[in-house]
PyMOL Python script that loads the backbone (N, CA, C, O; Angstrom):
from pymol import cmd

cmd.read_pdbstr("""\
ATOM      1  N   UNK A   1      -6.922 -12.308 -17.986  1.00  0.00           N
ATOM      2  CA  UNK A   1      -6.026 -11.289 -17.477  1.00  0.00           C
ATOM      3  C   UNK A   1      -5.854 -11.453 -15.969  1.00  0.00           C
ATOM      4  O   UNK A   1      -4.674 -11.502 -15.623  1.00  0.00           O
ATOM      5  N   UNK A   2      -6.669 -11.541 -15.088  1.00  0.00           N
ATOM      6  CA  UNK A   2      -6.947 -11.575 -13.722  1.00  0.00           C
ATOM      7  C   UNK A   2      -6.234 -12.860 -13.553  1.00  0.00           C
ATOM      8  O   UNK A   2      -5.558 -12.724 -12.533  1.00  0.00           O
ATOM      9  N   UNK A   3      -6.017 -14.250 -14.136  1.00  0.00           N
ATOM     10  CA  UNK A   3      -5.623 -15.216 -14.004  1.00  0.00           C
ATOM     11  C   UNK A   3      -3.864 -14.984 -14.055  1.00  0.00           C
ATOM     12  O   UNK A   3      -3.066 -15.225 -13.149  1.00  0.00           O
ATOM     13  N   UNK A   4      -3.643 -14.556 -15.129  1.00  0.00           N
ATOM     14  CA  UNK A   4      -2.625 -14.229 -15.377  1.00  0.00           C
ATOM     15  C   UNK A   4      -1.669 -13.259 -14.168  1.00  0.00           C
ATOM     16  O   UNK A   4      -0.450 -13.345 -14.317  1.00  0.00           O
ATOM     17  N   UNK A   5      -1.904 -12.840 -13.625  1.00  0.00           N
ATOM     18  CA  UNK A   5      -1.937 -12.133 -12.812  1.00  0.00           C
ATOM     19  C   UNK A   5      -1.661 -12.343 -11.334  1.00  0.00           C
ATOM     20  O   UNK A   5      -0.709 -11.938 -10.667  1.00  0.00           O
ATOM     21  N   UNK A   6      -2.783 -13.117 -10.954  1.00  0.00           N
ATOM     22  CA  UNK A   6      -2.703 -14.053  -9.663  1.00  0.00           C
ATOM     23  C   UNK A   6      -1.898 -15.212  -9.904  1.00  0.00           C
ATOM     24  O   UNK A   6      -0.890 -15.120  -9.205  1.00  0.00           O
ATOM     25  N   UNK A   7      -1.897 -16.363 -10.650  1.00  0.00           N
ATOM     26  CA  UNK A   7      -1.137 -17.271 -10.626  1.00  0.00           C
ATOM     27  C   UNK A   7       0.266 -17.030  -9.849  1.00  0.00           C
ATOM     28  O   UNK A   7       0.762 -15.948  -9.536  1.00  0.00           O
ATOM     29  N   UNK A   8       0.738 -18.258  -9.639  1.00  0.00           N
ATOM     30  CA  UNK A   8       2.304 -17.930  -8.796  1.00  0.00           C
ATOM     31  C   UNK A   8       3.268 -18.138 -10.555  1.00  0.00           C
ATOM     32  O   UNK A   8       2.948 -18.650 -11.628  1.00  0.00           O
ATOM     33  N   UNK A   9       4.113 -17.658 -10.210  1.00  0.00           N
ATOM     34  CA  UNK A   9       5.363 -17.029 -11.165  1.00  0.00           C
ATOM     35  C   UNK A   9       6.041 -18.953 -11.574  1.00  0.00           C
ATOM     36  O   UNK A   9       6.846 -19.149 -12.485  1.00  0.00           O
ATOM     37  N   UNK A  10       5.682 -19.695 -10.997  1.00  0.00           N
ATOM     38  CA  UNK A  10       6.197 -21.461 -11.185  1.00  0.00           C
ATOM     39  C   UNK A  10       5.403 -21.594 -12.319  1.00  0.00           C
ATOM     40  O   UNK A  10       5.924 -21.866 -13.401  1.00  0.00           O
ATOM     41  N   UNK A  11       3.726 -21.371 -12.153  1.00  0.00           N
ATOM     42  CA  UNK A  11       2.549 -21.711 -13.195  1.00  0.00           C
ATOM     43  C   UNK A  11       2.677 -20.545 -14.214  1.00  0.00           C
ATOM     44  O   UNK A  11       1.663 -19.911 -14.507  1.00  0.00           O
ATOM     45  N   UNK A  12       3.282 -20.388 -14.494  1.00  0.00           N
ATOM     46  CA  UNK A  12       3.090 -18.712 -15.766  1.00  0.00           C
ATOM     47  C   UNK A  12       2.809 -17.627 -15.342  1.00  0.00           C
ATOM     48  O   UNK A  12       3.065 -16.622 -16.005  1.00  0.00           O
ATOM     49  N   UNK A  13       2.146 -17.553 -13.995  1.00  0.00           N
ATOM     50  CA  UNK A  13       1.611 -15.787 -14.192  1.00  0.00           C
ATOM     51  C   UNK A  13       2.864 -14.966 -13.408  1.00  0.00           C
ATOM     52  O   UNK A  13       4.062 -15.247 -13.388  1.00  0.00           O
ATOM     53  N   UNK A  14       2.184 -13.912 -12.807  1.00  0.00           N
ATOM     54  CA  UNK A  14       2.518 -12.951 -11.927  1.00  0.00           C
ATOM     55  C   UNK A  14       3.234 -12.923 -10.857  1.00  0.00           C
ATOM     56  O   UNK A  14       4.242 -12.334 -10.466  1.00  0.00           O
ATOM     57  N   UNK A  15       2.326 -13.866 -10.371  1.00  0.00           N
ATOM     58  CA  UNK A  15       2.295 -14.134  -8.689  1.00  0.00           C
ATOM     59  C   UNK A  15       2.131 -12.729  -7.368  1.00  0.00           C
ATOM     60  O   UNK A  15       2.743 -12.538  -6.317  1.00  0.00           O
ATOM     61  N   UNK A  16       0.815 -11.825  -8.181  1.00  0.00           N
ATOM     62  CA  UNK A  16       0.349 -10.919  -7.671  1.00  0.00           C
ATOM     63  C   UNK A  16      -0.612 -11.316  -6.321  1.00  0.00           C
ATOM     64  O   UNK A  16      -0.770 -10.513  -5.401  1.00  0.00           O
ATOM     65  N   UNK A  17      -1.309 -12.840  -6.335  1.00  0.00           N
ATOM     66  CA  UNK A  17      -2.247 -13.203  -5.670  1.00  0.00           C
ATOM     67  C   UNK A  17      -3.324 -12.517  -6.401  1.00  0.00           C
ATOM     68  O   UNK A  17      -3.204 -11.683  -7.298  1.00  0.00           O
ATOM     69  N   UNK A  18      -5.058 -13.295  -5.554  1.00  0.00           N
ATOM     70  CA  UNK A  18      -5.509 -12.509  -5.471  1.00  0.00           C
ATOM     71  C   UNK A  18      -6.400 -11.227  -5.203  1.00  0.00           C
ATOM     72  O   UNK A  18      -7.297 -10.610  -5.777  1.00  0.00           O
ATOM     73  N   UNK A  19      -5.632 -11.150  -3.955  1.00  0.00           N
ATOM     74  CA  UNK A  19      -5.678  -9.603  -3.383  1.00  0.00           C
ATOM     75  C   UNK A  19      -5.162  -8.520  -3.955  1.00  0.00           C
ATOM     76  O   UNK A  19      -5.649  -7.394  -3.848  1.00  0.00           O
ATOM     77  N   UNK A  20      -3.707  -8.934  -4.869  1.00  0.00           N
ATOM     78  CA  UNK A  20      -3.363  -7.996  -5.341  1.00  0.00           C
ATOM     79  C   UNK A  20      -3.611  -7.680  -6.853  1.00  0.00           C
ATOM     80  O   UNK A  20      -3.399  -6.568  -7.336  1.00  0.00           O
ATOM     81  N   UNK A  21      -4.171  -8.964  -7.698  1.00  0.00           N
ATOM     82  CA  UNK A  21      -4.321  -8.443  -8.876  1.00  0.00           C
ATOM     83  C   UNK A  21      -5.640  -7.609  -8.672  1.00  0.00           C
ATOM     84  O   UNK A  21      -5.779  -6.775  -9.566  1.00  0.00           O
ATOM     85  N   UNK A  22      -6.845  -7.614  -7.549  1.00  0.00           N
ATOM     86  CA  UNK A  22      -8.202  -7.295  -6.986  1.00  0.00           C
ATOM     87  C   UNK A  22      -7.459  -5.630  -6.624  1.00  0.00           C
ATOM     88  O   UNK A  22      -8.205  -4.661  -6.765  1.00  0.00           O
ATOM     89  N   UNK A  23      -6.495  -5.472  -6.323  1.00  0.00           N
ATOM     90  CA  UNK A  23      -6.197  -4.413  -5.713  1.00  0.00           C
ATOM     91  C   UNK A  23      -5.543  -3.361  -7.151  1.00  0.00           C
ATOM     92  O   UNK A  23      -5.865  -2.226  -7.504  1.00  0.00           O
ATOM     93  N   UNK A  24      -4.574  -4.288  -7.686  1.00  0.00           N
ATOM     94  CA  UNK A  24      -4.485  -3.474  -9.604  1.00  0.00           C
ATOM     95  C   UNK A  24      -5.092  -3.211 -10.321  1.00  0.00           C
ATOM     96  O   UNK A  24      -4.690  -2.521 -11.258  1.00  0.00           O
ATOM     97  N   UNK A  25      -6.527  -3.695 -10.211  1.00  0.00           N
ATOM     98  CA  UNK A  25      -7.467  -3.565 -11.064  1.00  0.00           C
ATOM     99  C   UNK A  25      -8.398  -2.319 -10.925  1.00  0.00           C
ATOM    100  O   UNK A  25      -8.627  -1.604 -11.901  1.00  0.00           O
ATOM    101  N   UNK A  26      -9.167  -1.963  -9.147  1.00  0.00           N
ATOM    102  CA  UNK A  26      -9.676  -1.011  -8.571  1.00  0.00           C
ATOM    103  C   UNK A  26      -8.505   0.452  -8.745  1.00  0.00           C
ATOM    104  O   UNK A  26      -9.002   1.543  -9.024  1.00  0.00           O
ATOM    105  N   UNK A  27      -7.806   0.396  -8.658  1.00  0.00           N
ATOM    106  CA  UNK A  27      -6.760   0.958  -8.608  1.00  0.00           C
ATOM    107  C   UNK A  27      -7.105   1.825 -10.388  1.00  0.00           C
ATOM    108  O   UNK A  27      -7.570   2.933 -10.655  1.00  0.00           O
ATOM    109  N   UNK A  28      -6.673   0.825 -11.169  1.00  0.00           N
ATOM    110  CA  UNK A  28      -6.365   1.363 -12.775  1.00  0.00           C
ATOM    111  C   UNK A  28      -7.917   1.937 -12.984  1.00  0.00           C
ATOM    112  O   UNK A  28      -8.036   2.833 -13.820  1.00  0.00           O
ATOM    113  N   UNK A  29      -9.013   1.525 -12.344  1.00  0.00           N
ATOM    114  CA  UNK A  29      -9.491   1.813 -12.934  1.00  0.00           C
ATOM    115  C   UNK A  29     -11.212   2.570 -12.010  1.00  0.00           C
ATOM    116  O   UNK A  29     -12.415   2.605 -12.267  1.00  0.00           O
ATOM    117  N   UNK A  30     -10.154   3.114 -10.733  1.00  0.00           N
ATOM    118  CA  UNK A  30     -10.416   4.380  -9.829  1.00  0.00           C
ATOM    119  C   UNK A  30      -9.342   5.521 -11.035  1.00  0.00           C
ATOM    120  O   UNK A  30      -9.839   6.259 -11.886  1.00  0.00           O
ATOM    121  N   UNK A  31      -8.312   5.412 -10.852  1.00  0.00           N
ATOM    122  CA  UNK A  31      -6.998   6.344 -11.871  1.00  0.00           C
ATOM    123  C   UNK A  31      -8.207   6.887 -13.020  1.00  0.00           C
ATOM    124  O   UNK A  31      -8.779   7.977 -13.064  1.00  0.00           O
ATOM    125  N   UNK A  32      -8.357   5.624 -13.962  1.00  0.00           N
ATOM    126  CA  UNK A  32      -9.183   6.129 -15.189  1.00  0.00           C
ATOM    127  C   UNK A  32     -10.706   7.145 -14.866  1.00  0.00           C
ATOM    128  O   UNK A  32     -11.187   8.094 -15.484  1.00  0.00           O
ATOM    129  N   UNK A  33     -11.047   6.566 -13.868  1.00  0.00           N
ATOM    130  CA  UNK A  33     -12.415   7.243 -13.217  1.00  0.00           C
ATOM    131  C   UNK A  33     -11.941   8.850 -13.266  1.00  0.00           C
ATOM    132  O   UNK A  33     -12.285   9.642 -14.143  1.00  0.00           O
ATOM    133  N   UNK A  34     -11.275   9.081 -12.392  1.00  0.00           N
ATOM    134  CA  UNK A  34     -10.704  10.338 -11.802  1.00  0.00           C
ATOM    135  C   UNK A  34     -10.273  10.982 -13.047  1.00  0.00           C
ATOM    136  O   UNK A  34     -10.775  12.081 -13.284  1.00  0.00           O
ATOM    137  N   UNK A  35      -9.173  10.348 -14.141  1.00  0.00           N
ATOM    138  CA  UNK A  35      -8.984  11.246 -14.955  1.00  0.00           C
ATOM    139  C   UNK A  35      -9.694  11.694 -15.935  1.00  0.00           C
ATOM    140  O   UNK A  35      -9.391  12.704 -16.570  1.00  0.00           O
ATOM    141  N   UNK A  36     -11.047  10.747 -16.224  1.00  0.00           N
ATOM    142  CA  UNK A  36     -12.246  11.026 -17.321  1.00  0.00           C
ATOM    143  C   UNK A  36     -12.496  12.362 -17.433  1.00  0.00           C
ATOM    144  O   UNK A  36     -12.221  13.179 -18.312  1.00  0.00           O
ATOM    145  N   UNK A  37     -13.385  12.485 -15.805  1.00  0.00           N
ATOM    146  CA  UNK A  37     -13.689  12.780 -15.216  1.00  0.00           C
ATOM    147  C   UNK A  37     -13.279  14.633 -14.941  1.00  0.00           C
ATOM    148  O   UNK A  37     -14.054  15.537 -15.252  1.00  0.00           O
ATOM    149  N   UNK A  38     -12.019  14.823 -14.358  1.00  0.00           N
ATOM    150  CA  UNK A  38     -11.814  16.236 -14.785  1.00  0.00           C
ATOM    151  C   UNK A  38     -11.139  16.633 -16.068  1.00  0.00           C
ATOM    152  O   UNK A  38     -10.691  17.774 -16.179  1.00  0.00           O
ATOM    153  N   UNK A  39     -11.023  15.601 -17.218  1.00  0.00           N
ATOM    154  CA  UNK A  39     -10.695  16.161 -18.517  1.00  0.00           C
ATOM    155  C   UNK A  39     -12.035  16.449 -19.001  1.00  0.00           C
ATOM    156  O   UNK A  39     -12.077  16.892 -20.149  1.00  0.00           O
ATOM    157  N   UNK A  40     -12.961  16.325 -18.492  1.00  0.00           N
ATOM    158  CA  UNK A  40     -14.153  16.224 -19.268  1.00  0.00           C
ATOM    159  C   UNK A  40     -14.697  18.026 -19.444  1.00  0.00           C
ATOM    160  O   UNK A  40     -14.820  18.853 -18.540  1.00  0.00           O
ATOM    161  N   UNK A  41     -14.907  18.179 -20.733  1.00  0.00           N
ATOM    162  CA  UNK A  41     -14.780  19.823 -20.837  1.00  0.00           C
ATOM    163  C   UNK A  41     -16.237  20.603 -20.116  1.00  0.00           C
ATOM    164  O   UNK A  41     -17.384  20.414 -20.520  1.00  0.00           O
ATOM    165  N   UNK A  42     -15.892  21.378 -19.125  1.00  0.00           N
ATOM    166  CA  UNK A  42     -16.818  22.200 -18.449  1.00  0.00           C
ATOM    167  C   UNK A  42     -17.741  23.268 -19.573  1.00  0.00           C
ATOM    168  O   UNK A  42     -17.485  23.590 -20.733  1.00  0.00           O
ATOM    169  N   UNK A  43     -18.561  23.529 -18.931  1.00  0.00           N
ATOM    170  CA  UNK A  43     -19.210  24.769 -20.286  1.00  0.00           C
ATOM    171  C   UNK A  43     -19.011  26.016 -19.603  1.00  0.00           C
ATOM    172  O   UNK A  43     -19.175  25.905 -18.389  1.00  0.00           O
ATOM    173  N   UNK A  44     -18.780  26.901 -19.906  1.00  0.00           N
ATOM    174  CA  UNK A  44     -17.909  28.517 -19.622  1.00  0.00           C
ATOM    175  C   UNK A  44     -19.541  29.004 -18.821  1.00  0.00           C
ATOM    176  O   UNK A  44     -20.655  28.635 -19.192  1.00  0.00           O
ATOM    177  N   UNK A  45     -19.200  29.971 -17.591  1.00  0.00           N
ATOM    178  CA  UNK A  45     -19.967  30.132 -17.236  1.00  0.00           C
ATOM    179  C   UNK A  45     -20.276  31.773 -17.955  1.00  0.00           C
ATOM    180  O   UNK A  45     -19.401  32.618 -18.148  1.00  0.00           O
ATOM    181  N   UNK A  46     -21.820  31.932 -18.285  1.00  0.00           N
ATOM    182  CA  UNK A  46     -22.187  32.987 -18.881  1.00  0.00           C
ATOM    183  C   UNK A  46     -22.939  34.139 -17.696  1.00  0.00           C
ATOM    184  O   UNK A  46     -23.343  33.898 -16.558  1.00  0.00           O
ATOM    185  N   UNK A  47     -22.937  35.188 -18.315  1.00  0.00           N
ATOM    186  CA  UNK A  47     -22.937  36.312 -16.994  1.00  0.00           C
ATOM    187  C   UNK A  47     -24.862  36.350 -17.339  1.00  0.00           C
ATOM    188  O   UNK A  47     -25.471  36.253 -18.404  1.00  0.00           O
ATOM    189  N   UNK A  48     -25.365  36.536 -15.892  1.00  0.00           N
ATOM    190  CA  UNK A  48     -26.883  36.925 -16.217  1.00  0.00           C
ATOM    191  C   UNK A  48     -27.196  37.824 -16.914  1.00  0.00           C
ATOM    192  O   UNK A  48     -26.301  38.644 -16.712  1.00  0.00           O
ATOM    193  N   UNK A  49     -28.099  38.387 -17.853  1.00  0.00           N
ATOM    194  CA  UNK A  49     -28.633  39.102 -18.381  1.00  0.00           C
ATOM    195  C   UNK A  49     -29.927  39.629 -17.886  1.00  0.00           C
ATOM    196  O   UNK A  49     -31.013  39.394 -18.416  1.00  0.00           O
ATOM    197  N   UNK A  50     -29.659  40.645 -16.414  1.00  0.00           N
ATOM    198  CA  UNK A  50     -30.652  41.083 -15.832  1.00  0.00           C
ATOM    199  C   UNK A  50     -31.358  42.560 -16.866  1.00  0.00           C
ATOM    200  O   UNK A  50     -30.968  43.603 -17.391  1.00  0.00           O
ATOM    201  N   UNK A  51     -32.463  41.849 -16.704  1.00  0.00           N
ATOM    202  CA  UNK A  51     -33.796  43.366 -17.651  1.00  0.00           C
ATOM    203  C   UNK A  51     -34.222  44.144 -16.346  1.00  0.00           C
ATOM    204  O   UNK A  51     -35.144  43.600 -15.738  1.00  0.00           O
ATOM    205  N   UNK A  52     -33.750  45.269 -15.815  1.00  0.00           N
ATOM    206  CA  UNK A  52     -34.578  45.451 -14.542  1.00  0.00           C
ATOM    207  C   UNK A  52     -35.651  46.616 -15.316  1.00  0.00           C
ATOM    208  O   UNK A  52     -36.576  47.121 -14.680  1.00  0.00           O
TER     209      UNK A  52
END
""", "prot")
cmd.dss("prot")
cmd.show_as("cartoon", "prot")
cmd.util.cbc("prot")
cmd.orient("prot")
């Protein structure tokens, strides 16, 4: 994939370089980080049950 990517557009790929396929990759998968992340279901906060 990464090959594909960087190659110049003459040899088959992209011609992203690679800095930039290095830079698509952190990228997709900072994005995926972040969205895990606040879909991930919180647990409801419950009220204390003070005995005084």
């Amino acid at each position: 994939m990464g090959d594909l990517l960087s190659q110049s557009a003459t040899n088959g790929g992209f011609g992203f370089g690679t800095v930039g396929a290095s830079m698509l990759f952190l990228s997709i998968i900072a994005s995926l980080v972040i969205y895990l992340s606040l879909k991930q279901k919180k647990p409801a906060l419950l009220p204390i049950d003070r005995q005084d």
